[in-house]
C-alpha positions, 0 to 999 in steps of 0.5 A: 507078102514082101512089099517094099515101098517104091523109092524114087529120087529127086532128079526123077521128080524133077524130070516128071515135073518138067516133062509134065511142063514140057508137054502141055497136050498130056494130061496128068493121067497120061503123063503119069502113065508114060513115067510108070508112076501114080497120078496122085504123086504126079499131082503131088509133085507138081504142086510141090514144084509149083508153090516152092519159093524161088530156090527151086532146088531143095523142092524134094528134099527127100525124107527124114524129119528135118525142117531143113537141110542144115538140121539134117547136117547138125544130126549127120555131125552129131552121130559122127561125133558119137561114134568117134566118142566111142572109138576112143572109147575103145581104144582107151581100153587097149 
C-alpha cells in the first residue's frame, strides 16, 4: 500500500483560511468540502491564523524542527559550510 502524506503549501492554508472569513454563511464542514481538504486541518488552520501575533506571515512556517526561521538559516548555512569542507577536501587529494 503506498500512502504518501498529502503536502499542502503556505499560501493555500492562507487562501482557505481567508475564503473561510471570506464567506461567514459556509460552515467549517462546508468550506472544508468546497477546498478538498479535512475539517480537522481547516479548524486546525484557522485557529493557527487566529492567535498568531501581529506578523501574520510566518503563520505557516511549514515543517521542520526549528523554533524559528532564522535557526532553519543557521541549519541551512551549517550544512553548506559542511559541504564546501568536503569539496575542498577532495580537491586536496588531486
Amino acid at each position: 500500500m503506498n500512502s504518501k502524506k498529502k503536502v499542502i503549501d503556505k499560501e493555500f492554508k492562507l487562501n482557505a483560511v481567508k475564503y473561510k472569513e471570506e464567506h461567514p454563511d459556509l460552515t467549517c464542514d462546508e468550506v472544508a468540502s468546497n477546498l478538498g481538504i479535512s475539517t480537522s486541518s481547516l479548524y486546525r488552520w484557522v485557529n493557527a491564523y487566529a492567535s498568531a501575533d501581529t506578523d501574520k506571515s510566518n503563520v505557516f512556517r511549514g515543517s521542520g524542527n526549528y523554533s524559528s526561521d532564522d535557526a532553519k538559516e543557521i541549519a541551512r548555512l551549517k550544512k553548506e559550510n559542511r559541504d564546501l569542507k568536503d569539496a575542498v577536501e577532495i580537491l586536496k587529494k588531486l
